[in-house]
PDBQT receptor file of N, H, CA, C and O in Angstrom, charges set to zero:
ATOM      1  N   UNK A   1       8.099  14.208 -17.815  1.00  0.00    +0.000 N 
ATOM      2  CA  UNK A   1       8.056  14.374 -16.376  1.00  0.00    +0.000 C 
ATOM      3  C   UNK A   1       7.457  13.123 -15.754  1.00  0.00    +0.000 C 
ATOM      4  O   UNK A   1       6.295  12.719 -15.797  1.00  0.00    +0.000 OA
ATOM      5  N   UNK A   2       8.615  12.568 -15.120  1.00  0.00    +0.000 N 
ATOM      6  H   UNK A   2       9.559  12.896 -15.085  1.00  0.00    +0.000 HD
ATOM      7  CA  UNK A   2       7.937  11.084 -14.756  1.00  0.00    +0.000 C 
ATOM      8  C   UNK A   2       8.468  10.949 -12.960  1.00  0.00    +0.000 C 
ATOM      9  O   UNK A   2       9.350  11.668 -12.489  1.00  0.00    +0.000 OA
ATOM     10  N   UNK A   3       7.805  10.009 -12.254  1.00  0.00    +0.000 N 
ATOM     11  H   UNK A   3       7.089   9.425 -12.636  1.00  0.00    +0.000 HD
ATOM     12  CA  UNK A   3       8.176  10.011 -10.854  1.00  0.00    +0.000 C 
ATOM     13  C   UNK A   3       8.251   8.218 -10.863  1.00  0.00    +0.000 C 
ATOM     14  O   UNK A   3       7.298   7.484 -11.124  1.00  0.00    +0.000 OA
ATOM     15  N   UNK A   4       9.461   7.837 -10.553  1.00  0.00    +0.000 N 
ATOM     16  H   UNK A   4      10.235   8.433 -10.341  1.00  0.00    +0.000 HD
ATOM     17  CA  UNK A   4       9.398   6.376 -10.291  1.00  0.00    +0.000 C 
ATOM     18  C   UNK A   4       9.596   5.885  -8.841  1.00  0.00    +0.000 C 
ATOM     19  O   UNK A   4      10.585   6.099  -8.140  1.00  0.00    +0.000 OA
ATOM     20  N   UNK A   5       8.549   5.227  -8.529  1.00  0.00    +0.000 N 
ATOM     21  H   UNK A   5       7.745   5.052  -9.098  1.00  0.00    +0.000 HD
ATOM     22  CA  UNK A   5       9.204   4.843  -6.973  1.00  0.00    +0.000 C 
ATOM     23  C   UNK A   5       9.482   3.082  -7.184  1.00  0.00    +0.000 C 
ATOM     24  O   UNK A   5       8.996   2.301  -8.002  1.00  0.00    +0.000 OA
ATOM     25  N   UNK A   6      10.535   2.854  -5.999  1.00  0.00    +0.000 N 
ATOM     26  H   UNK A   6      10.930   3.489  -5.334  1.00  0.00    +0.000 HD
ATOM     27  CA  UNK A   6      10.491   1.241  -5.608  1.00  0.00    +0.000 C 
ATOM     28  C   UNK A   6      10.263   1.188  -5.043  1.00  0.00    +0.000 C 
ATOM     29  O   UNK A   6       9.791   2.251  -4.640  1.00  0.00    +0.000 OA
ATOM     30  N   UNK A   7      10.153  -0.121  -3.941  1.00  0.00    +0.000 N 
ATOM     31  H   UNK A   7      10.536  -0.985  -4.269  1.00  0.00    +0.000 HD
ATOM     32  CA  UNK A   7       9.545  -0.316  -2.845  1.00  0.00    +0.000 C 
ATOM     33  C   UNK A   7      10.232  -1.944  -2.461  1.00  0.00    +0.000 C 
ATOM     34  O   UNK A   7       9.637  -2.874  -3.005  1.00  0.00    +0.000 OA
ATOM     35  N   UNK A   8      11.321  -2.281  -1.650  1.00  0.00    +0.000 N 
ATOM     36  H   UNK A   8      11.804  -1.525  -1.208  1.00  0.00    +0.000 HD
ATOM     37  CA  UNK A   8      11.634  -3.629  -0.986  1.00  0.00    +0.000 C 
ATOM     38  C   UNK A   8      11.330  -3.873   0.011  1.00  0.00    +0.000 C 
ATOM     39  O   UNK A   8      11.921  -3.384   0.974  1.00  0.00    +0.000 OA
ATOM     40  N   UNK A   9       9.936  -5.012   0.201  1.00  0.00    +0.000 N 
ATOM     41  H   UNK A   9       9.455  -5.408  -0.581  1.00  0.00    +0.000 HD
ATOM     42  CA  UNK A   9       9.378  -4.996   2.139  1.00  0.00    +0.000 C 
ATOM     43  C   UNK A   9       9.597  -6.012   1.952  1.00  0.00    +0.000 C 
ATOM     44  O   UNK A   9       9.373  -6.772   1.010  1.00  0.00    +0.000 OA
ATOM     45  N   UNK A  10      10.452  -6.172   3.626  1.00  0.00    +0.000 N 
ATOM     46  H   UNK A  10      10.633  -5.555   4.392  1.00  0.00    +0.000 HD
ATOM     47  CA  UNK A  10      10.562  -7.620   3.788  1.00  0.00    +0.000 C 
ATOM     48  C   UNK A  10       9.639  -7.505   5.391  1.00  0.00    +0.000 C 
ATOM     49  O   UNK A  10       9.240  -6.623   6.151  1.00  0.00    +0.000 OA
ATOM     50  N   UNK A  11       9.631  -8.750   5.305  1.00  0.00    +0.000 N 
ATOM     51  H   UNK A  11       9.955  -9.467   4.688  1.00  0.00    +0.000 HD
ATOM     52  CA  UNK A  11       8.529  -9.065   6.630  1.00  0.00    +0.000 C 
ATOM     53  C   UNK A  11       8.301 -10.557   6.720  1.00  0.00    +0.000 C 
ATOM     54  O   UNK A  11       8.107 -11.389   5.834  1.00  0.00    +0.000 OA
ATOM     55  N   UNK A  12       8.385 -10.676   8.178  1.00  0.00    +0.000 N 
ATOM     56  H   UNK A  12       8.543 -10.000   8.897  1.00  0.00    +0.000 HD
ATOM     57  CA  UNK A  12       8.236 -12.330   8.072  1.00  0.00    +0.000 C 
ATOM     58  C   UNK A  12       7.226 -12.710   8.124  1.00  0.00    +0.000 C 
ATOM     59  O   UNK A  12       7.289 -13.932   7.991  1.00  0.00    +0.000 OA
ATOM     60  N   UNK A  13       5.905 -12.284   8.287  1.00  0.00    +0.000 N 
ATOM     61  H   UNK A  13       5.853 -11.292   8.395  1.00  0.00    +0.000 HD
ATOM     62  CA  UNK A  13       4.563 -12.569   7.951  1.00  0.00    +0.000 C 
ATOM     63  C   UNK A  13       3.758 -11.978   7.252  1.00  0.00    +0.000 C 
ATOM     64  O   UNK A  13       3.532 -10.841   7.664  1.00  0.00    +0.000 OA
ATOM     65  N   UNK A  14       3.085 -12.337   6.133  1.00  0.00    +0.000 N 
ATOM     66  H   UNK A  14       3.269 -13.261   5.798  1.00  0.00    +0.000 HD
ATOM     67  CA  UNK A  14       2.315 -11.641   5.677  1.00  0.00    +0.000 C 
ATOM     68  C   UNK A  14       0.660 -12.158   5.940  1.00  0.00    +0.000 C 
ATOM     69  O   UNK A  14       0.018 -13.206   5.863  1.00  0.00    +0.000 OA
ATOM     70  N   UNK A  15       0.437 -10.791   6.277  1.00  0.00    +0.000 N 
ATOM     71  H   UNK A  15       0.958  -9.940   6.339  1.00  0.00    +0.000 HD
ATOM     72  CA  UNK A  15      -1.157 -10.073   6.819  1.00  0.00    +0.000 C 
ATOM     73  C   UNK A  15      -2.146  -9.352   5.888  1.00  0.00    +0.000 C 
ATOM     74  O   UNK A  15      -1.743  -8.247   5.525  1.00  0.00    +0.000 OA
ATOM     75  N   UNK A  16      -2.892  -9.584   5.598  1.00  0.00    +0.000 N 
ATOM     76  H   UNK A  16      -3.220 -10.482   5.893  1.00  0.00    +0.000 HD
ATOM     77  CA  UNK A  16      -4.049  -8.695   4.982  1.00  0.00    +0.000 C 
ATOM     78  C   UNK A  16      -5.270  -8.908   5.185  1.00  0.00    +0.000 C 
ATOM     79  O   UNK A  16      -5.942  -8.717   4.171  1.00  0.00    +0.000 OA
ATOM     80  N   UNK A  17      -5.808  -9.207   6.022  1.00  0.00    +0.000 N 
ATOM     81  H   UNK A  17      -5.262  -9.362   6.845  1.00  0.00    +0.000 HD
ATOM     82  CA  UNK A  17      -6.997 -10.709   5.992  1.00  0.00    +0.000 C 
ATOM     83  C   UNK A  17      -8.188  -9.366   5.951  1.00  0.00    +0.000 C 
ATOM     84  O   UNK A  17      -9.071  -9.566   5.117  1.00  0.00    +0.000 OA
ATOM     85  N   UNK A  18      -8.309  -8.121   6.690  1.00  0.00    +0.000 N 
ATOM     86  H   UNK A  18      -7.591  -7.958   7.367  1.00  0.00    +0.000 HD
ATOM     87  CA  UNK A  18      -9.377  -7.250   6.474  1.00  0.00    +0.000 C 
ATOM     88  C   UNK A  18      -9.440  -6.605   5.185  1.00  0.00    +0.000 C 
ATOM     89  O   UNK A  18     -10.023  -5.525   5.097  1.00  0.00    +0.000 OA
ATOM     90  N   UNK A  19      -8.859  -7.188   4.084  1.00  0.00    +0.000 N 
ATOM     91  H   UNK A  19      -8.385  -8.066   4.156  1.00  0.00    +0.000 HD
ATOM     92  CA  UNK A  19      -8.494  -6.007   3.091  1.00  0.00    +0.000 C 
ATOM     93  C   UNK A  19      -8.591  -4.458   2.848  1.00  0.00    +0.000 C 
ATOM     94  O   UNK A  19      -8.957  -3.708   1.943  1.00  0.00    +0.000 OA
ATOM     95  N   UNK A  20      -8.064  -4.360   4.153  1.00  0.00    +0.000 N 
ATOM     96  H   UNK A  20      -7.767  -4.969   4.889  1.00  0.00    +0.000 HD
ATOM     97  CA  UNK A  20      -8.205  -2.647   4.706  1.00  0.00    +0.000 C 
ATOM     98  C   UNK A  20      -6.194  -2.418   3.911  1.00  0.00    +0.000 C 
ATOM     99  O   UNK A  20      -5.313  -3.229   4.198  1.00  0.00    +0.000 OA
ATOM    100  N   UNK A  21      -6.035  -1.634   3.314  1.00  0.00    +0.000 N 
ATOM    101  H   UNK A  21      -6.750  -0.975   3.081  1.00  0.00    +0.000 HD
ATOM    102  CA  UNK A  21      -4.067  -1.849   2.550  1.00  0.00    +0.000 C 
ATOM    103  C   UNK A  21      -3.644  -1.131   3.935  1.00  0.00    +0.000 C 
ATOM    104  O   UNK A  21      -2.764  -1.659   4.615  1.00  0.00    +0.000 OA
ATOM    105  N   UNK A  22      -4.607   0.735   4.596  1.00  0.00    +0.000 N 
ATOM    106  H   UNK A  22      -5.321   1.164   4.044  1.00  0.00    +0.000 HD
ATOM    107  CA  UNK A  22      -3.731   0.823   5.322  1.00  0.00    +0.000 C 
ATOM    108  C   UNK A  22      -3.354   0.176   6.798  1.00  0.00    +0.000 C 
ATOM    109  O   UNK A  22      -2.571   0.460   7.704  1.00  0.00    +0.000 OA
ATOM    110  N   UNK A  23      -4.329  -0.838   6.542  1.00  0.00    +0.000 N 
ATOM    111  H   UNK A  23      -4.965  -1.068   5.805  1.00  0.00    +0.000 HD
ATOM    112  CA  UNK A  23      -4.068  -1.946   8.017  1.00  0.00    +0.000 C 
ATOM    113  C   UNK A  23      -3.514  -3.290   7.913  1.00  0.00    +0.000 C 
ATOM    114  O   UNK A  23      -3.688  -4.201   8.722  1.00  0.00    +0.000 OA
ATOM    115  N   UNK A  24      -2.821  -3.325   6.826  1.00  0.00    +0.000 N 
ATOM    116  H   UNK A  24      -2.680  -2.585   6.169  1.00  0.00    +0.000 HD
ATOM    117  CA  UNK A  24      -2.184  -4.980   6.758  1.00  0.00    +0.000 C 
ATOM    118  C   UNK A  24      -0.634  -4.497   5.883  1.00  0.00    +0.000 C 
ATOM    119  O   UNK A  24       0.237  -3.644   6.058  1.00  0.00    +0.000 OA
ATOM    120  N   UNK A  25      -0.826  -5.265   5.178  1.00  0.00    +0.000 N 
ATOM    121  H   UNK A  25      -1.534  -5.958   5.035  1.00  0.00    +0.000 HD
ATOM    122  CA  UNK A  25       0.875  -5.442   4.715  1.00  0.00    +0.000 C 
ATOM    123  C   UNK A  25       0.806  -4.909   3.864  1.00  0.00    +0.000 C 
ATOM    124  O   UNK A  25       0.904  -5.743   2.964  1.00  0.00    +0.000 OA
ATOM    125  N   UNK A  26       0.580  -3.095   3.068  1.00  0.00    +0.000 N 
ATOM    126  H   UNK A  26       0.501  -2.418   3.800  1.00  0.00    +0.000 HD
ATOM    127  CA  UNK A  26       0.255  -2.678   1.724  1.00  0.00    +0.000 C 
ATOM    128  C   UNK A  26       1.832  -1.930   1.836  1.00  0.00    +0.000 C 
ATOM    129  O   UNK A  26       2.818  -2.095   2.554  1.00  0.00    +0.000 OA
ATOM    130  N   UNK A  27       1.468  -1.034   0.717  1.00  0.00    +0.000 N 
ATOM    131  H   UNK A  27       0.667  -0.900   0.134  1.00  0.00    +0.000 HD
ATOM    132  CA  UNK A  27       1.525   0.226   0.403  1.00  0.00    +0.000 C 
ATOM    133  C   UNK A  27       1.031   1.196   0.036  1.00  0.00    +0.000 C 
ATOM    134  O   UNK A  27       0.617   1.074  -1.117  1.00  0.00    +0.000 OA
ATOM    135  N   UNK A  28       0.807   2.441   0.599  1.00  0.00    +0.000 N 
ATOM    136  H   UNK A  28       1.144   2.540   1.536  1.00  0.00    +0.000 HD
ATOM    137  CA  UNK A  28      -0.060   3.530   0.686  1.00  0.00    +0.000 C 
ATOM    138  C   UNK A  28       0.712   4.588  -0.032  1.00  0.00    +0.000 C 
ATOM    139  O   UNK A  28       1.859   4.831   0.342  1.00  0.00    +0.000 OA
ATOM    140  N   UNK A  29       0.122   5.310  -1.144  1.00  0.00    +0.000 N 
ATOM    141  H   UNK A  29      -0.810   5.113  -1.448  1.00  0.00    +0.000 HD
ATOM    142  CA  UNK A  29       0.674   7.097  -1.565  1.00  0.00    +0.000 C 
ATOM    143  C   UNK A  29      -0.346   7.346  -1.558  1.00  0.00    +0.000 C 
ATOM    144  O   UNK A  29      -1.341   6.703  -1.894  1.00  0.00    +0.000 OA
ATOM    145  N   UNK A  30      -0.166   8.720  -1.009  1.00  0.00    +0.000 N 
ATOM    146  H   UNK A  30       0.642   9.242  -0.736  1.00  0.00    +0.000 HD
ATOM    147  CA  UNK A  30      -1.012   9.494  -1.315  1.00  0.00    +0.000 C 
ATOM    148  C   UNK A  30      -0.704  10.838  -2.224  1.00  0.00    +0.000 C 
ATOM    149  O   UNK A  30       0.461  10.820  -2.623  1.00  0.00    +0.000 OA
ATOM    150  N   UNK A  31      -1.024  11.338  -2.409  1.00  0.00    +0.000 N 
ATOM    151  H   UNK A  31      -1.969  11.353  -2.084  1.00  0.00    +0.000 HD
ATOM    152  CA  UNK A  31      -0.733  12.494  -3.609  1.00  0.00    +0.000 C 
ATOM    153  C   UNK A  31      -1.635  13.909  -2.769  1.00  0.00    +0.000 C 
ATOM    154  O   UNK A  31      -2.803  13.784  -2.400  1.00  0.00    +0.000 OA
ATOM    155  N   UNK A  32      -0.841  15.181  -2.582  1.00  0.00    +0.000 N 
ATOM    156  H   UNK A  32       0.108  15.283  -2.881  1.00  0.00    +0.000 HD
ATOM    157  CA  UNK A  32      -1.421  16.054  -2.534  1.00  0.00    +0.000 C 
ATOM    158  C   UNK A  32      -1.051  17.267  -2.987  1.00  0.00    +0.000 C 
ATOM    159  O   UNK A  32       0.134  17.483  -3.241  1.00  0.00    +0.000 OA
ATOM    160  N   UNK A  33      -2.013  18.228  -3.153  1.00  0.00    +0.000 N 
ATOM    161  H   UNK A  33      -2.976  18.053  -2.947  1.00  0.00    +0.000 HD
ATOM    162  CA  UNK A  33      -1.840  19.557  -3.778  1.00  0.00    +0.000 C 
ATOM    163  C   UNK A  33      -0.590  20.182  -3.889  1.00  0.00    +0.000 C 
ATOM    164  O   UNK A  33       0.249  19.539  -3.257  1.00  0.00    +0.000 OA
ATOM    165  N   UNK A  34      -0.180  21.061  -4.374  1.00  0.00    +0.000 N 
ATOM    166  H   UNK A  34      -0.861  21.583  -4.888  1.00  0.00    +0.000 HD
ATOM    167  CA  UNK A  34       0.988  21.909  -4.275  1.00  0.00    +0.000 C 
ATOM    168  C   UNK A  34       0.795  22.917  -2.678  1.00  0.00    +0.000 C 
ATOM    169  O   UNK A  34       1.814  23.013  -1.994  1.00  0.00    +0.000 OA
ATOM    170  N   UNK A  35      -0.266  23.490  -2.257  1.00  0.00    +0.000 N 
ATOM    171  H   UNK A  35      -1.094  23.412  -2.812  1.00  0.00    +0.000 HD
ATOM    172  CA  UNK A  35      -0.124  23.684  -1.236  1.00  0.00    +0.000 C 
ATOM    173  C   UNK A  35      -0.450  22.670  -0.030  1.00  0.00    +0.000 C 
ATOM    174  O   UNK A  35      -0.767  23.032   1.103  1.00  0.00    +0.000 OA
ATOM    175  N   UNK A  36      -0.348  21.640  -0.366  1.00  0.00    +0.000 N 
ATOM    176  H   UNK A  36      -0.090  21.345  -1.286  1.00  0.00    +0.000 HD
ATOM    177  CA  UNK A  36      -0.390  20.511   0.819  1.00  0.00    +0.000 C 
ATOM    178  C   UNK A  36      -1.877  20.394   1.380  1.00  0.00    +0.000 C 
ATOM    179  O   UNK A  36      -1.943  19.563   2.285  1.00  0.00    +0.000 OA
ATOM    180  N   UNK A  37      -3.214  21.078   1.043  1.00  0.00    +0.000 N 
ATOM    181  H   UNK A  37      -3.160  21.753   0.307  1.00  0.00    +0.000 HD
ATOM    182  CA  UNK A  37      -3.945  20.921   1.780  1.00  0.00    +0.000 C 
ATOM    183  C   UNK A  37      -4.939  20.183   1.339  1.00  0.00    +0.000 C 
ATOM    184  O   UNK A  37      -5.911  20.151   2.093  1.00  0.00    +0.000 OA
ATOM    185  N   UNK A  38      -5.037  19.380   0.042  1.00  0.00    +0.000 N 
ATOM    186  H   UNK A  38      -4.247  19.407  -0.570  1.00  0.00    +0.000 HD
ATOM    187  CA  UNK A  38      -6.016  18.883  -0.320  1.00  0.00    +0.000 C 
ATOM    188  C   UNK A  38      -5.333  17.549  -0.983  1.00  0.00    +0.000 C 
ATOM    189  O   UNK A  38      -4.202  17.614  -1.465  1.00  0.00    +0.000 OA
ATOM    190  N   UNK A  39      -6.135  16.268  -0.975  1.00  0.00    +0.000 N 
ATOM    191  H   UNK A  39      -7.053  16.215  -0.583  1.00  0.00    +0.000 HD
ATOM    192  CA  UNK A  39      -5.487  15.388  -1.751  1.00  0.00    +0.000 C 
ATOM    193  C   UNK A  39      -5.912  15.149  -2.631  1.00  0.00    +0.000 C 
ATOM    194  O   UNK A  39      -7.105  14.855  -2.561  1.00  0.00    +0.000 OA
ATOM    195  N   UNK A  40      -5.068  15.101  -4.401  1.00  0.00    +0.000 N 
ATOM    196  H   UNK A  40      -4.099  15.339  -4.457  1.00  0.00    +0.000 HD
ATOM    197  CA  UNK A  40      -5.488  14.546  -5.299  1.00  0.00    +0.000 C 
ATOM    198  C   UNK A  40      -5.474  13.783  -5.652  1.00  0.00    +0.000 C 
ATOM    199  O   UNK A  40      -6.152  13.858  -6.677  1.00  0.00    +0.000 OA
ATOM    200  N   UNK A  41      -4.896  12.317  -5.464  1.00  0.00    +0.000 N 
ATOM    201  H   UNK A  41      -4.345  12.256  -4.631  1.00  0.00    +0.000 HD
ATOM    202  CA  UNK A  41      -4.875  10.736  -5.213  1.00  0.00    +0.000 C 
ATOM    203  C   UNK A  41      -4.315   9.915  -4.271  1.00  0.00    +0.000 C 
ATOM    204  O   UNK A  41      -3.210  10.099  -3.761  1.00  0.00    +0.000 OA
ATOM    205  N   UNK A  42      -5.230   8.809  -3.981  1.00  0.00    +0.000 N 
ATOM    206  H   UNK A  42      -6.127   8.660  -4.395  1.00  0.00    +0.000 HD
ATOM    207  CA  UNK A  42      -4.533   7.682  -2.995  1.00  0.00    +0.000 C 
ATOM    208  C   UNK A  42      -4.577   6.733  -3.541  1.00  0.00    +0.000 C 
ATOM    209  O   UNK A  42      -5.508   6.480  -4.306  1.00  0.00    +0.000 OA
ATOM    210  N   UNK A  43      -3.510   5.850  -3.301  1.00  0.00    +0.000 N 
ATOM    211  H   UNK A  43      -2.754   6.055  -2.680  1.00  0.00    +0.000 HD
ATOM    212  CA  UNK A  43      -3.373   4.799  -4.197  1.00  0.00    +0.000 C 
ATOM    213  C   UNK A  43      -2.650   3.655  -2.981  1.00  0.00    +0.000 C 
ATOM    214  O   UNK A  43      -1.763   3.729  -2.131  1.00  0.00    +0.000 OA
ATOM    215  N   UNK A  44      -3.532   2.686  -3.436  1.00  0.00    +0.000 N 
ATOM    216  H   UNK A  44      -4.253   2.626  -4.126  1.00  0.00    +0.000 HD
ATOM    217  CA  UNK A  44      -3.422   1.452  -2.399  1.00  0.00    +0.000 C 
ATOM    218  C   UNK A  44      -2.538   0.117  -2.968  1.00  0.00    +0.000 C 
ATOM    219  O   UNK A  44      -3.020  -0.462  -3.941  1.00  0.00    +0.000 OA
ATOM    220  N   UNK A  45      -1.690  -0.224  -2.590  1.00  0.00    +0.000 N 
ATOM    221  H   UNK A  45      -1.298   0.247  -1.800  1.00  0.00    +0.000 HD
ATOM    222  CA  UNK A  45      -1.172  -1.641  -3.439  1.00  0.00    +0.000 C 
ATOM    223  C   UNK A  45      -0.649  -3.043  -1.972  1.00  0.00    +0.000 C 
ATOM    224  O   UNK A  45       0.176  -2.919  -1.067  1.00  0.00    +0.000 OA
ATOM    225  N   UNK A  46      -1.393  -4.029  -2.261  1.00  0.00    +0.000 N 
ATOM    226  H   UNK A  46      -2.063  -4.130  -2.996  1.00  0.00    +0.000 HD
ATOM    227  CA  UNK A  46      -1.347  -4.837  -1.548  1.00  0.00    +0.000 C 
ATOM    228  C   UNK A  46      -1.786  -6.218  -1.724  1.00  0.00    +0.000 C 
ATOM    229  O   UNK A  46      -2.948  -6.449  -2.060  1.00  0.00    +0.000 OA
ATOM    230  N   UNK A  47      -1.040  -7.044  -1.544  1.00  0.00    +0.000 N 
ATOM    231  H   UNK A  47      -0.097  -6.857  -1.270  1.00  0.00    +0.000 HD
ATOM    232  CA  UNK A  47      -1.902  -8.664  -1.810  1.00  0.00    +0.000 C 
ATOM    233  C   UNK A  47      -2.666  -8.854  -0.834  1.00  0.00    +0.000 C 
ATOM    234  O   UNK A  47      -2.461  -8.384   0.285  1.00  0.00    +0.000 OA
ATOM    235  N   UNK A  48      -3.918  -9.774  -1.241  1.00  0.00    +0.000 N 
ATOM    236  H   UNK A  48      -4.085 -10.156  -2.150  1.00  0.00    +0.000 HD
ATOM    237  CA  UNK A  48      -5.258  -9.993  -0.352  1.00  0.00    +0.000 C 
ATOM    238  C   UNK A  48      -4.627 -11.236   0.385  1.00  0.00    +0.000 C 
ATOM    239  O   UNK A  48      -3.670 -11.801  -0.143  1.00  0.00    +0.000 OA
ATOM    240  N   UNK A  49      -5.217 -11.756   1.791  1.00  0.00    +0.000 N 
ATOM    241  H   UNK A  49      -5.995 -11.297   2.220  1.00  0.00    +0.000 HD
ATOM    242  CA  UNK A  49      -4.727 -13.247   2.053  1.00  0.00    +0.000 C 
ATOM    243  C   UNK A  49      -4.072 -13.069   3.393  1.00  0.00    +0.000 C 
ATOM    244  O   UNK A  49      -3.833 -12.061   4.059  1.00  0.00    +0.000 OA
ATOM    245  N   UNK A  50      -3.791 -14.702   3.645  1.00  0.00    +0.000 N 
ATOM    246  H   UNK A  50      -3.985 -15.521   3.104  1.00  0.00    +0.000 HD
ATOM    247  CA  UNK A  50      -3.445 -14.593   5.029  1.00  0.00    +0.000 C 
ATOM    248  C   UNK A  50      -1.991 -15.463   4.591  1.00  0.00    +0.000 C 
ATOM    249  O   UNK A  50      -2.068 -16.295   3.687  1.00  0.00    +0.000 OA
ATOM    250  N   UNK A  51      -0.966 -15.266   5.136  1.00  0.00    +0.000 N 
ATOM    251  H   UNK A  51      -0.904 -14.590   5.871  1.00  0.00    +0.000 HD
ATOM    252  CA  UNK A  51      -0.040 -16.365   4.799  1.00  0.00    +0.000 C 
ATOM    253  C   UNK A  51      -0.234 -17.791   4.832  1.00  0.00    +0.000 C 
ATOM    254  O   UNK A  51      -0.450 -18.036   6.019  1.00  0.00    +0.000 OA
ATOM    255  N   UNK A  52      -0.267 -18.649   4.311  1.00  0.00    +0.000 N 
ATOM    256  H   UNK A  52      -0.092 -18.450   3.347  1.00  0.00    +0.000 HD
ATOM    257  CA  UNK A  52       0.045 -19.759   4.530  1.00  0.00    +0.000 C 
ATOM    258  C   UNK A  52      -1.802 -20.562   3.608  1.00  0.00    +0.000 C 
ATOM    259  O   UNK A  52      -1.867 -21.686   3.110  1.00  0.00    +0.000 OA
ATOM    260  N   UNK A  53      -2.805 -19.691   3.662  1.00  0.00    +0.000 N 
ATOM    261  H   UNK A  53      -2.752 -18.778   4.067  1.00  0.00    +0.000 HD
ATOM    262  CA  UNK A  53      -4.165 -19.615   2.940  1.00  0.00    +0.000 C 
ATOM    263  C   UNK A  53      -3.662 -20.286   1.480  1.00  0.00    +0.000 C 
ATOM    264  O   UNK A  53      -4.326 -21.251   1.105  1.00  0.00    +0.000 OA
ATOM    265  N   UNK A  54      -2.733 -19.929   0.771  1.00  0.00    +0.000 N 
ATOM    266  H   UNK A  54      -2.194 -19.145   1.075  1.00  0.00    +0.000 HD
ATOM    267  CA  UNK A  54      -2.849 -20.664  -0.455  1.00  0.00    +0.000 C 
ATOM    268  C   UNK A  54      -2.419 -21.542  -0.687  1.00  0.00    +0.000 C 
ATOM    269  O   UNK A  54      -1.249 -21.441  -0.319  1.00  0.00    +0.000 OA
ATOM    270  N   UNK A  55      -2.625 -22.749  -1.228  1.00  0.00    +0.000 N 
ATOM    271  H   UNK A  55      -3.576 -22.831  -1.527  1.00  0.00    +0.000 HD
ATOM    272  CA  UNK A  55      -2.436 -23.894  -1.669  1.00  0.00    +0.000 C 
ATOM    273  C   UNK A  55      -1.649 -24.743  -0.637  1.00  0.00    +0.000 C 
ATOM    274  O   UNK A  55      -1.362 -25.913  -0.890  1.00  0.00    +0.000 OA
TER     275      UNK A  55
């Protein structure tokens, strides 16, 4: 029993500079109960940085 997700973001700037994921350029799941009322994981995925910051 497996769940696969993808994910293709395009965007012409990339933002993260508060490393807050749900306030910049992430991706957010969250996971909740079978009756919807409680959550059993959140999971954050996002690069840190401001565009143009590296090298």
């Amino acid at each position: 029993n497996n769940v696969y997700l993808a994910f293709i973001v395009t965007d012409d700037y990339h933002e993260n500079s508060r490393n807050s994921a749900w306030n910049g350029d992430s991706v957010q799941l969250m996971i909740a109960n079978a009756k919807q009322d409680a959550r059993v994981g959140l999971y954050n995925y996002a690069l840190g940085g401001v565009e143009g910051a590296l090298g």
